[in-house]
Residue, then its C-alpha position, 0 to 999 in steps of 0.5 A: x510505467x515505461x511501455x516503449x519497448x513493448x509498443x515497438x514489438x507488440x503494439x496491439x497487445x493489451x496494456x491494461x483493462x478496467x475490470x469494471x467497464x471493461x476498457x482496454x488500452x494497448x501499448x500503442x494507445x498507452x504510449x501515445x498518451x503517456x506521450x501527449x501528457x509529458x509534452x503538456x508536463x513540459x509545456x507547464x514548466x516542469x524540468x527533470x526532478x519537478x514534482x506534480x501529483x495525482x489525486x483520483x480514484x482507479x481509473x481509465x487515465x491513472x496510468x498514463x498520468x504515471x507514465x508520463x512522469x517516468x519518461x519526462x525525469x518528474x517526481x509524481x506523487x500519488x495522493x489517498x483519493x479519501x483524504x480530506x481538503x486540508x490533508x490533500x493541501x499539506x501534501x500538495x506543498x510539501x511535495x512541492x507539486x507544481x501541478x495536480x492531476x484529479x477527477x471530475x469525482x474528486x473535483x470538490x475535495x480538489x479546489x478545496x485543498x489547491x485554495x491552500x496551494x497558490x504554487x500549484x499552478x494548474x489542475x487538469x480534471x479528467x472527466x472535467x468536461x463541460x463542468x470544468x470549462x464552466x468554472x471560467x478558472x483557467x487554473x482548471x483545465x479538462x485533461x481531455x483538452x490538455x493533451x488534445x493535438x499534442x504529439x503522441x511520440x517522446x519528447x525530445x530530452x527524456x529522463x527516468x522519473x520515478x513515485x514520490x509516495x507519501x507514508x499513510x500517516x498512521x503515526x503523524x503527518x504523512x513523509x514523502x519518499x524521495x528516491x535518487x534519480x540518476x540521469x538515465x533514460x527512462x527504459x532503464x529503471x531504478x535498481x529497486x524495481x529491478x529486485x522487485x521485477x524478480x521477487x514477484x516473478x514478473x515476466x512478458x505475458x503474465x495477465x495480473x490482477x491488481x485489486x488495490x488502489x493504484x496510489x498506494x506503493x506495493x499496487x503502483x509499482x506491481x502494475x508498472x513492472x507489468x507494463x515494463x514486462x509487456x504483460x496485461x493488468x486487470x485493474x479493478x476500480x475497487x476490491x470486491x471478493x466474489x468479483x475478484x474470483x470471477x475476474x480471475x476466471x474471465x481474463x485466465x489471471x496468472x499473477x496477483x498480490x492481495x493483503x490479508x484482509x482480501x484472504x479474510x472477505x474472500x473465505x467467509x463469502x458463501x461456500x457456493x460463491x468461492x467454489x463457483x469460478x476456475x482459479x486454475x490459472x494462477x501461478x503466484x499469488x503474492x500477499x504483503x502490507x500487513x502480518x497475515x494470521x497463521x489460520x487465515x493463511x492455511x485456509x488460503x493454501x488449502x484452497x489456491x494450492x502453493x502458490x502464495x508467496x509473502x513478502x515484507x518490506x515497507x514503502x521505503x524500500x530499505x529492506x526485503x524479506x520473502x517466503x514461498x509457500x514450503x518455507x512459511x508451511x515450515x516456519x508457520x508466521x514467518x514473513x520470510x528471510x532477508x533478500x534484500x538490505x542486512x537485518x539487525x533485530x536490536x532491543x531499546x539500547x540499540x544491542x542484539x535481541x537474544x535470538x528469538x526474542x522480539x527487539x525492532x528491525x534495522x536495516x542497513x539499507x539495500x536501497x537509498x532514500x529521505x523524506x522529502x523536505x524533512x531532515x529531521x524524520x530522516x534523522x529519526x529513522x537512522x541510527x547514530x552512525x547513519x548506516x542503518x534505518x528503521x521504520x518502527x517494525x518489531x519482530x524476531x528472527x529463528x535460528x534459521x534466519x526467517x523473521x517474524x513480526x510482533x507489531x509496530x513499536x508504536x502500539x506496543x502495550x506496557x501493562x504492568x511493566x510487561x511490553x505486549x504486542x497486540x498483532x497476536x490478538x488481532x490475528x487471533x480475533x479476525x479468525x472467529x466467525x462472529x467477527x469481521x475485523x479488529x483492532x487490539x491496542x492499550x487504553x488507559x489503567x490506572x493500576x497497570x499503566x495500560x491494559x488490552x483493549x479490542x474493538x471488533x465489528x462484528x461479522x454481518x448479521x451479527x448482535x453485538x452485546x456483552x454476550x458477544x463480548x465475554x465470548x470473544x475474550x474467553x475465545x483469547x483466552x484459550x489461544x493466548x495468554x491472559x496478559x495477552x488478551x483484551x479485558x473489555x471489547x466495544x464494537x463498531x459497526x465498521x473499522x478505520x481500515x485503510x483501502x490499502x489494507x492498513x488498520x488505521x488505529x491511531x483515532x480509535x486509540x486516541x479516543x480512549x487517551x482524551x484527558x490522560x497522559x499518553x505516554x504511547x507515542 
């Protein structure tokens, strides 16, 4: 989030539009303010390698609030803007964050989870105003007059800073990602970023359209490698399909990155709502975070052309793999081959999985990192000899070395001694007109150990009875094998479904675990 290159040679250009006011900052502006902030960072007490935290929702202030951290040598953390008091609290503590920036939105949710952090010493609210003058709490402050006369040129001691994100939390409490900060000064960024500058084929000019939230890693540090490139992010405050078409169109998009669950909303809008804008600008669209289904896929090229690119690789960042459009055509599910970090596909004795055959994916890691404060998950994820790393992903490798994912080894299901990995079914479910999203995992049986379970939320306008639900599993048993398949389907009307993209299938599970040993961790 470093624009100070680009505001020397191109001060006007524009840094960044929010897609709904239609605001727009330059790296004139977005320099001076990053600036102002760091001053009031430092006038806070916080040293190269201290931590503070953001928690809002996407806009007008989130960048430089980011950038500010960069250039002063901090550890920013940037908090899910839907979590709740007490999740925010233990974030805030264990990040060790000596200072929150928030929202006036998010203000109630804010001052109940900094009563849990007597170390987090001050709040600035952006939008606070009045409201938070008002409070007679100098712990609070309007973020408007904390940077007011500040000086808008560098501080005098700048350092690199970088992220600190938290895991979703989707399989416990949620770990802070530490990366090593060399002391290097803040033009020159991390190595990580720099592969990831080339994987998304950043470059000065581009005109990217983020549609995510900006606390979530894969979004956050596309938007900040735009910056560093002197390109133009679109930010939009929150995903809608047809606005995402239409933003393409007004502002000539070059670049994007999506989740599959956008593919999905946006090619079951009306025939008439996804012809209606010219797309003709885009030159990659890049998709990630979770598996896409195969059909959706298609779909997806047929309309936008070759332009997709897929990656996979999670926050940690220990590992890469990637796959343009002619590689995934011929290896249809792949998530591409290893770019970056050494790939090991390793069953439950830590051997080789025989080729094709799925096992969980170690990396010998291509870049260095520990959660935070919490050397004992560190530990978990490393193997005995500490050279490799994994995060719980499975999957297998073909005999040309692209690389396929079966599920996370956390929702594997062991129904009658067989290991099922639901991510097929997912797939094959988010495919049928009827059904808007889904989630298959295992639920107590008492002859098989588990069996398959799916909730689905039906498509809108959709009546969800038996019928509906004796139709979807016959549509699975077609495509799959029985095992495979679900024996019994709720539905609800909306699926846990992080913003980012991620199912968040945990608490759905949970509920049909109460009262049985759950031996699925």
């Amino acid at each position: 989030m470093y624009a100070g290159h680009h505001c020397a040679q191109h001060p006007d250009r524009v840094a960044f539009i929010m897609a709904g006011s239609g605001q727009a900052v330059t790296y004139a502006e977005f320099e001076a303010r990053s600036n102002r902030l760091a001053h009031r960072l430092r006038a806070e007490g916080i040293q190269r390698l201290g931590h503070y935290a953001l928690f809002m929702e996407n806009n007008l202030r989130f960048l430089e609030c980011c950038g500010a951290g960069e250039r002063a040598g901090h550890y920013y953390t940037c908090i899910n803007s839907y979590l709740t008091a007490d999740e925010v609290a233990y974030i805030l503590v264990n990040s060790e964050s000596q200072l929150l920036i928030t929202s006036i939105d998010k203000l109630t949710v804010a001052r109940a989870a900094l009563a849990q952090c007597p170390a987090v010493r001050r709040c600035l609210v952006v939008g606070g105003g009045d409201v938070v003058r008002a409070l007679g709490d100098g712990r609070f402050v309007d973020f408007d007059d904390a940077v007011a006369g500040l000086p808008g040129t560098p501080i005098a001691d700048e350092w690199l800073g970088t992220a600190m994100l938290y895991s979703s939390g989707t399989t416990g409490r949620p770990k802070g990602i530490l990366r090593p900060l060399p002391e290097s000064p803040p033009a020159q960024q991390l190595p990580l970023f720099n592969f990831l500058s080339g994987l998304w084929q950043c470059r000065e000019g581009m005109v990217y359209l983020s549609p995510a939230p900006l606390y979530h890693s894969a979004p956050l540090a596309n938007v900040s490698l735009v910056i560093r490139n002197g390109g133009t992010a679109v930010i939009m405050e929150h995903f809608d399909p047809e606005h995402y078409l239409a933003l393409v169109e007004r502002y000539r998009i070059t670049h994007t990155q999506l989740v599959p669950t956008m593919f999905s909303r946006m090619l079951k809008l009306p025939e008439a709502a996804r012809h209606r804008h010219d797309l003709s600008s885009l030159q990659i669209a890049i998709h990630a975070a979770a598996p896409c289904p195969v059909p959706v896929k298609e779909q997806m090229i047929a309309w936008w052309g070759p332009i997709i690119h897929e990656y996979y690789g999670a926050t940690e960042g220990m590992g890469f793999t990637a796959c343009d459009t002619a590689q995934w055509l011929a290896h249809r599910g792949t998530v591409g081959k290893v770019l970056l970090g050494e790939l090991h596909v390793l069953d439950e004795s830590m051997q080789p999985a025989p080729k094709g055959q799925p096992g969980e994916l170690w990396f010998k890691m291509g870049s260095p990192f520990v959660y935070f404060n919490d050397p004992e998950r560190t530990q978990a994820t490393r193997s005995a000899d500490g050279t490799m790393s994994t995060v719980g992903d499975v999957g297998y490798v073909d005999d040309e070395g692209f690389l396929y994912l079966t599920d996370r080894s956390t929702f594997m299901i062991i129904s009658g001694g067989v290991n099922i990995y639901p991510q097929e079914c997912e797939n094959l479910l988010i495919t049928h007109p009827m059904v808007a999203d889904a989630a298959v995992f295992g639920v107590p049986n008492e002859d098989l150990g588990e069996e398959v379970k799916a909730v689905v939320q039906p498509a809108a306008g959709v009546v969800p009875d038996e019928a509906l639900a004796q139709a979807l599993i016959g549509f699975c048993r077609d495509h799959l094998a029985h095992i495979k398949c679900p024996r019994s389907i709720d539905f609800t009307a909306e699926l846990p479904r992080l913003p980012t993209g991620k199912l968040y299938k945990r608490p759905l599970r949970d509920r049909y675990w109460q009262g049985h040993g759950n031996r699925v961790v």
